[in-house]
Structure formats: C-alpha cells, structure tokens
C-alpha positions in Angstrom: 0.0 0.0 0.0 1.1 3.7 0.1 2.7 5.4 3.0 0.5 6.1 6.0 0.4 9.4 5.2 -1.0 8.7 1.4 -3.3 6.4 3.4 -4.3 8.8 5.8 -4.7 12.0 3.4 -7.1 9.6 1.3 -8.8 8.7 4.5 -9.1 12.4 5.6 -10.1 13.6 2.2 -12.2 10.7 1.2 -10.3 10.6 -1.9 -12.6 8.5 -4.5 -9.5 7.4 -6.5 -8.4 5.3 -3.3 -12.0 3.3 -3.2 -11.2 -0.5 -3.3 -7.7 -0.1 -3.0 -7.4 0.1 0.7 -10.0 -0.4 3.5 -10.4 1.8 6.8 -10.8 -0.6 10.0 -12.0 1.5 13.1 -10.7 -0.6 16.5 -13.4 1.2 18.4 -16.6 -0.1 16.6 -15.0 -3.2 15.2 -16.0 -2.1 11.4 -14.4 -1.3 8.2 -15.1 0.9 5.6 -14.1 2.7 2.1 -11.9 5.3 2.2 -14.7 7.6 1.0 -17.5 6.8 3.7 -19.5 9.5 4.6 -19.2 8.3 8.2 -17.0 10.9 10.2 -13.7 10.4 10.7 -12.1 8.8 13.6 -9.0 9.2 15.7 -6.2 8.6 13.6 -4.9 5.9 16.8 -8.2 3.8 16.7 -7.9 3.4 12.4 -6.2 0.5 10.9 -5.2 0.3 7.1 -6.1 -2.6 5.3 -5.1 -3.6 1.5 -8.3 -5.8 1.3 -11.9 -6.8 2.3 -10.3 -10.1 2.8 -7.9 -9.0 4.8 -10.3 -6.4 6.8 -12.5 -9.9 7.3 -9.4 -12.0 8.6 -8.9 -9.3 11.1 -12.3 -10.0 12.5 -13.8 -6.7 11.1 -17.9 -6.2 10.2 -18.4 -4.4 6.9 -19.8 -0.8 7.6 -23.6 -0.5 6.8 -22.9 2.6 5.4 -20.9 2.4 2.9 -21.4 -1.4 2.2 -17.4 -2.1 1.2 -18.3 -5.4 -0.5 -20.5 -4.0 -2.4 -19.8 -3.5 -6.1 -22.2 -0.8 -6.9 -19.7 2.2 -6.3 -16.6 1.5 -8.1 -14.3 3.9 -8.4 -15.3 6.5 -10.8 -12.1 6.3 -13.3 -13.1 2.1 -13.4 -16.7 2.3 -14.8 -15.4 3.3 -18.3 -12.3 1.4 -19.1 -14.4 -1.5 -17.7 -17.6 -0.6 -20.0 -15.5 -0.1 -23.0 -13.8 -3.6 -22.1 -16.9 -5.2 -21.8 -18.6 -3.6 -25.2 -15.4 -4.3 -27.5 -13.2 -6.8 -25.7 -10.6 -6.7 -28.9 -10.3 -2.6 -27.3 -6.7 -2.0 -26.4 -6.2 0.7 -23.7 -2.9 1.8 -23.0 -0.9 3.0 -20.2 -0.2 6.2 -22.0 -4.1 6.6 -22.8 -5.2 6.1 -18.9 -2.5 9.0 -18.5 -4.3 11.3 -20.9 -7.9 10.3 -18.9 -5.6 11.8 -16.0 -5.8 8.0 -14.5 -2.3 6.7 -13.0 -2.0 3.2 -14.2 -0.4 2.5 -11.3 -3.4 2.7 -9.2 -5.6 0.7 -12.3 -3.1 -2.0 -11.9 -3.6 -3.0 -8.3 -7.2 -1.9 -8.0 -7.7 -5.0 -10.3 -4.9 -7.1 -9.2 -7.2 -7.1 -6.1 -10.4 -6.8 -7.3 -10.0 -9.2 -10.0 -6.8 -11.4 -9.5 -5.1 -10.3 -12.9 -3.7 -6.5 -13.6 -5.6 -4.6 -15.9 -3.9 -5.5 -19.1 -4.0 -8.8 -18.3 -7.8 -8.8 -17.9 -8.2 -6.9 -21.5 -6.1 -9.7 -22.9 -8.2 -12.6 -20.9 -10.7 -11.0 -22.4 -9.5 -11.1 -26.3 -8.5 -14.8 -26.3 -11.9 -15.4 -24.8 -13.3 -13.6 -27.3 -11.2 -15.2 -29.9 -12.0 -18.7 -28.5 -15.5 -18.4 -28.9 -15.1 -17.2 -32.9 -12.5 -20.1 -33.6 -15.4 -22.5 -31.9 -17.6 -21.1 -34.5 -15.7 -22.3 -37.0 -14.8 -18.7 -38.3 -11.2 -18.8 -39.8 -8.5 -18.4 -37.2 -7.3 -14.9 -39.4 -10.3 -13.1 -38.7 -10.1 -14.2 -34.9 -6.7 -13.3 -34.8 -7.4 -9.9 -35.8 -11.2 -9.2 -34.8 -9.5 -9.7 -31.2 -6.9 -7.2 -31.6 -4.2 -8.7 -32.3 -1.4 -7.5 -34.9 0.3 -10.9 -35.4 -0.3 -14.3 -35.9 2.8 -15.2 -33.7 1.5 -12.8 -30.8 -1.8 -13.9 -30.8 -0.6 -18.2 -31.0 1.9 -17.2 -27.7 -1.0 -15.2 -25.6 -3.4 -18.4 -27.0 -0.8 -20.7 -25.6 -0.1 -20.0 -22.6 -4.0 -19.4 -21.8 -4.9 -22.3 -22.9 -2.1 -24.7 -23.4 -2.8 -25.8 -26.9 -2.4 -23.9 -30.2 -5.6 -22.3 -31.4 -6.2 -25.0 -34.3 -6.6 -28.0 -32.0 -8.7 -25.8 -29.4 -11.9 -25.6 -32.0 -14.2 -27.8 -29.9 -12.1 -26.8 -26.7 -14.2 -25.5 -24.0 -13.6 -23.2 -21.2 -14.7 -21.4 -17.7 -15.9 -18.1 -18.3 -15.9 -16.2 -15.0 -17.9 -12.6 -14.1 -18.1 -11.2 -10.5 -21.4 -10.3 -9.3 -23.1 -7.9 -7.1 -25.0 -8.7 -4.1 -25.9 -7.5 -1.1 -23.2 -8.9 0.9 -20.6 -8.5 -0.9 -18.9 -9.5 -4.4 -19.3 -12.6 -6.0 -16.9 -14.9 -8.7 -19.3 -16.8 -10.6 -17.8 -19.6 -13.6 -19.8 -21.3 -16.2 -19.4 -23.7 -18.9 -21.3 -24.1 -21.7 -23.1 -26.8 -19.6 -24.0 -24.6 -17.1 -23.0 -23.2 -13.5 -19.2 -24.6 -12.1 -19.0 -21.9 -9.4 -20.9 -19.4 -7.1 -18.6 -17.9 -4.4 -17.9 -14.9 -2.1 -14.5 -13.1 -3.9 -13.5 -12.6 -0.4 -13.4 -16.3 0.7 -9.7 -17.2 1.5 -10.0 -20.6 -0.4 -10.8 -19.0 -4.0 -7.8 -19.4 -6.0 -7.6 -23.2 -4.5 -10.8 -23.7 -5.8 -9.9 -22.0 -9.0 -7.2 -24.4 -9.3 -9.4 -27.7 -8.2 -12.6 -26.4 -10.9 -9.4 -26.5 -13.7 -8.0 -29.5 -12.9 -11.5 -31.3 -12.6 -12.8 -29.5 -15.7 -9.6 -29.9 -18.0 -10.7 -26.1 -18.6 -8.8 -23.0 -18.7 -10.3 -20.1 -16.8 -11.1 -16.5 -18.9 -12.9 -13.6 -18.3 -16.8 -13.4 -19.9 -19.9 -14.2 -20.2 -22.3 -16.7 -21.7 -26.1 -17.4 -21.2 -25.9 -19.4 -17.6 -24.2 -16.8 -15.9 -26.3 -14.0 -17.2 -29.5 -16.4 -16.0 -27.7 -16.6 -12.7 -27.1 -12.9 -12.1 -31.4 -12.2 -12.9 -32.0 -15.1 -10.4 -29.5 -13.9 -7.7 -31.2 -10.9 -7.6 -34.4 -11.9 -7.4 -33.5 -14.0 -4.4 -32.2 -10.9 -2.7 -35.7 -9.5 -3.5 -37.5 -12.1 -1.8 -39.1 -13.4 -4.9 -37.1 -16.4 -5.7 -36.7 -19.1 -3.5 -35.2 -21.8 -5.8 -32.7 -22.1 -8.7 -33.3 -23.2 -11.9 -29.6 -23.2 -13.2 -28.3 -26.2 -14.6 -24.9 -26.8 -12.7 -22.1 -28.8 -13.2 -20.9 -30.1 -10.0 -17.9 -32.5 -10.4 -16.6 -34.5 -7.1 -17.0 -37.8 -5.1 -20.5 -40.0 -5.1 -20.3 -38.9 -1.7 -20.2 -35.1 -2.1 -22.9 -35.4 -4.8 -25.1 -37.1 -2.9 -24.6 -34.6 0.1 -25.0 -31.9 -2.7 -27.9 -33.2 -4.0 -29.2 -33.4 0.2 -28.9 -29.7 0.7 -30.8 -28.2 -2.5 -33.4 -30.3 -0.8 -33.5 -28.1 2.1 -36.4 -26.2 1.5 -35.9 -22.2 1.7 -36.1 -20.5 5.1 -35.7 -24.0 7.0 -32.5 -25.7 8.3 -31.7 -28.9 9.2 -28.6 -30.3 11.2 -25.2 -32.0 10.5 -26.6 -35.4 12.2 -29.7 -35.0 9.9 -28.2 -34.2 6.9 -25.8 -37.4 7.6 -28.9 -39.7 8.2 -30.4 -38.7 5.1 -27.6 -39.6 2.6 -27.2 -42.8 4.3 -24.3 -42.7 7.1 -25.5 -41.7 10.5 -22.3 -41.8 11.8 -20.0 -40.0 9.0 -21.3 -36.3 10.3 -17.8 -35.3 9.9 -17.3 -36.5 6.4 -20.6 -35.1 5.8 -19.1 -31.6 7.1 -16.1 -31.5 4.4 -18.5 -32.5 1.7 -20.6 -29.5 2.5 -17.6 -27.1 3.0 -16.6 -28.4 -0.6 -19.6 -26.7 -1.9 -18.7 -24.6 -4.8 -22.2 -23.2 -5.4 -23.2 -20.9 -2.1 -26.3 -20.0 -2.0 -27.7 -22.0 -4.9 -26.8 -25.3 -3.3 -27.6 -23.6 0.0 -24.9 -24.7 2.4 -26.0 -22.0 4.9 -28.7 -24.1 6.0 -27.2 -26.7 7.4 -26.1 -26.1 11.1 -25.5 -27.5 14.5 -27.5 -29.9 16.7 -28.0 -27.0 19.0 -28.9 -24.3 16.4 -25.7 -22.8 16.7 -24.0 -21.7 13.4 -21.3 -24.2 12.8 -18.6 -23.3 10.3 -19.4 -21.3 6.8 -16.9 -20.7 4.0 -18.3 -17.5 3.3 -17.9 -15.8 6.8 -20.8 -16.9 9.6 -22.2 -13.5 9.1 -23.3 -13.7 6.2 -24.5 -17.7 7.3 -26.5 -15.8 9.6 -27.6 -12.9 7.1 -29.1 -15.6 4.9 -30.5 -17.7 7.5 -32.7 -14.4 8.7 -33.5 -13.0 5.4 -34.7 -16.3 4.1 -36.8 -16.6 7.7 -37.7 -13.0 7.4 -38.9 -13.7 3.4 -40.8 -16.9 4.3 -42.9 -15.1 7.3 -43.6 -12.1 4.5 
C-alpha cells in the first residue's frame, strides 16, 4: 500500500481514486469501511489500514452499513469506463499512455484490479480477447479473422498469448471448451461466478480465503482453462440472484455442473433439498444420505460446496442451532438464515 500518510490523506479527504484499493478498519466499533464513507472520521490511533476486504475480514472486522465495502455498486469513478469499454469491444486495447491522458495513473488501475479481479488490468483486456477469440474459432470462423477481430497484430502474438492461456495452439482448441468467470453484485458483498457451456461450475464470495484453490481444483477437474466473460448461464444466474435478494425467488433453476466424489454429490444433491427458510442439522443431513455416523465427512462434503447460495450450504447447522462453520464468513451464514426466515414469514 502507500505510505500512511497517502493512506491517511485519502482517509481524511475521502479521496474517491483510493475506493477499493485500501480499506479503513476503526478498532473502536470493530467495522471497516471505504476510504470515502461519509461516516466521520475517527481518531487517527483507533484506524487500521487494510489492502483488502479479505484481509479487513481475517482481522475480525464487520463491513460498515454505510458504505457497504463489499459491495460492487460504487466502483471507483475512473473504473466504470475502461471497464464498459472492455466489456462492449473486448478486442479494445487501452494503454498505459491513454489512462494518462484520462488523468488516470495506471499504477493505481493495476492494483485496484490485481485485487479486485486477480489479474492486472492489461492482463484482464487480454483474458478477455482470447476469450473472445476462442468463442469465434469455436464457431468455425477462420482463425485470421479471430486473430485480428481480437486485436491482435500478429499471428505469432496472438498463437503465444493463446498458448499460454490455454495450453494448446488455437487450431486444435476448436471444440475446446472453457470457464468463463464474471463477478457479481450482491448485497453482501462480491461474487466470482464460472460457467461452462453446460451450465453453473462456481458461485462464491470473492473474499473467501480458499478462491484461487478452488480456482485451481474447478481446472483440474474440468480440464478447462479459466477466462474472463460471459455466456447465457451466468447471465440467468445474475437475474436469479437478484431476485432471491428480492424475496421473490426461493429456488434455482440453473443447470450446474458439479464434479466431485459420489459422496459429495449425494450430500449436494441433500442440501438443494433443504427447503428455503428452514435448516436442518449435520446429524440430519448425515442420516439422510445414508451414514448416520459419518457427520464429519458429511461436514467436508458441504464445506466443498462450490455453489453458495444455490446449493444452500447455509442451511445446514448445529444440533444445538448454533452456526457451525461457513466458507463464506458466519455472518453472512447468519444474514441468509434471517433473510430467508424473514422472506418466508412475509
């Protein structure tokens, strides 16, 4: 991160280029929030710096109500258009230099995303290209036109990028599939969703600690490289995630593909059986697949989950109603549990 007293000016003067790049936890309340909350300012001995939500989380703070800092919604103002010009030409090439001119420091684009997003921003735009480019060679269109429909100046550039995205020349990758990933909003917090052609592969919080493992275990079960995109699963799941955070959906209709053990599909296949706003126990949950006695197997099964909220996970918990262990942090096990109660009840 910057110096302190970057950190501390940006802080003070709720500088709007420093949202998402470092978060504000106050020891006295036990929250964190953006840089740019409109909360007043606290002693500058009770405020702890953070480089990410994760990070604020890990340190046991509560996102501020506020200024919501997992959500989405407010991105920095110099992200919304490099991201919307991205998004509606993905062969678009954006420069360092050109950022300058837009008085952006590409400095600050580079770890915004590195955080945000796992990649910097140049590598994003070029995730984004072979994607693209994928997609048009699937189509059977002539690899020239991919080459240079996705920006690319040269055969040999675009066959190196192709290569190492997806480990096989662009020829033999015609009936190659892959994950396309988007992050979604939601009301607590950011989400990383994947999709196949087939359907869903991955629903999780961008916060949870064990993402890139599980980014690594969907590629190695999957055979798939992961891109940046979009395709008609994940732009069904985004209209039925938020109309489960409106209270009018209360099951999923995605198809998913789920690869693991007979066990953890059987277990999977246990918990979208759960029916909305009820829970049932770890003992119960093992009696019903079978193995009254394997509740601790049962419990790694559902913390291998890859699909929160749409395999609900969240509604399994202990004997004695207490919250047991959640991927996803237990408050937002518990913000589920009440707003699926609270839905239910009307």
């Amino acid at each position: 991160m910057p110096p302190v007293t970057e950190l501390r000016r940006a802080h003070r003067e709720r500088d709007a280029s420093y949202d998402g790049l470092f978060f504000v936890g106050v020891r006295t309340t036990g929250i964190f929030c953006r840089p740019t909350c409109p909360a007043r300012a606290s002693r500058p001995e009770n405020v702890e710096y953070l480089p990410t939500s994760k990070a604020a989380l890990a340190a046991g703070y509560r996102p501020c109500k506020r200024c919501r800092p997992l959500e989405l919604d407010d991105q920095p103002p110099w992200a919304g258009r490099p991201l919307a010009e991205i998004e509606s030409d993905p062969s678009a090439r954006i420069t360092d230099a050109e950022l300058r001119e837009r008085c952006i420091d590409p400095g600050t684009v580079c770890r915004y995303f590195v955080r945000r997003y796992g990649m910097t921003f140049q590598a994003f735009t070029r995730a984004r290209r072979i994607s693209l480019a994928l997609g048009r060679i699937r189509e059977n269109q002539p690899v020239d036109g991919a080459v240079f429909e996705s920006g690319y100046g040269s055969h040999g550039g675009f066959r190196d990028a192709f290569i190492r995205t997806f480990g096989k020349t662009p020829g033999k990758c015609r009936n190659e599939e892959r994950i396309l990933v988007a992050w979604l909003r939601s009301p607590i917090g950011p989400l990383v969703a994947g999709a196949t052609g087939d359907g869903i592969c991955l629903l999780e919080f961008a916060d949870r600690r064990s993402l890139e493992t599980e980014f690594t275990a969907i590629q190695k079960r999957l055979g798939l490289s992961i891109v940046p995109g979009s395709n008609e699963h994940l732009k069904k799941l985004e209209a039925e995630l938020a109309d489960y955070f409106a209270g009018s959906l209360k099951s999923f209709s995605l198809p998913l593909v789920c690869p693991g053990t007979p066990f953890q599909r059987q277990v999977w296949e246990q918990l979208s059986a759960i029916p909305y706003g009820q829970t049932r126990s770890y003992e119960e949950m093992a009696a019903a697949v079978g193995r009254p006695k394997a509740v601790r197997a049962l419990g790694s099964a559902n913390g291998s989950n890859r699909m929160a909220i749409v395999v609900p996970c969240h509604r399994v918990v202990n004997k004695n109603g207490g919250l047991g262990g959640y991927g996803g942090a237990l408050w937002r096990k518990q913000y589920l549990l009440d707003f699926e109660k609270s839905a239910e009840t009307g």
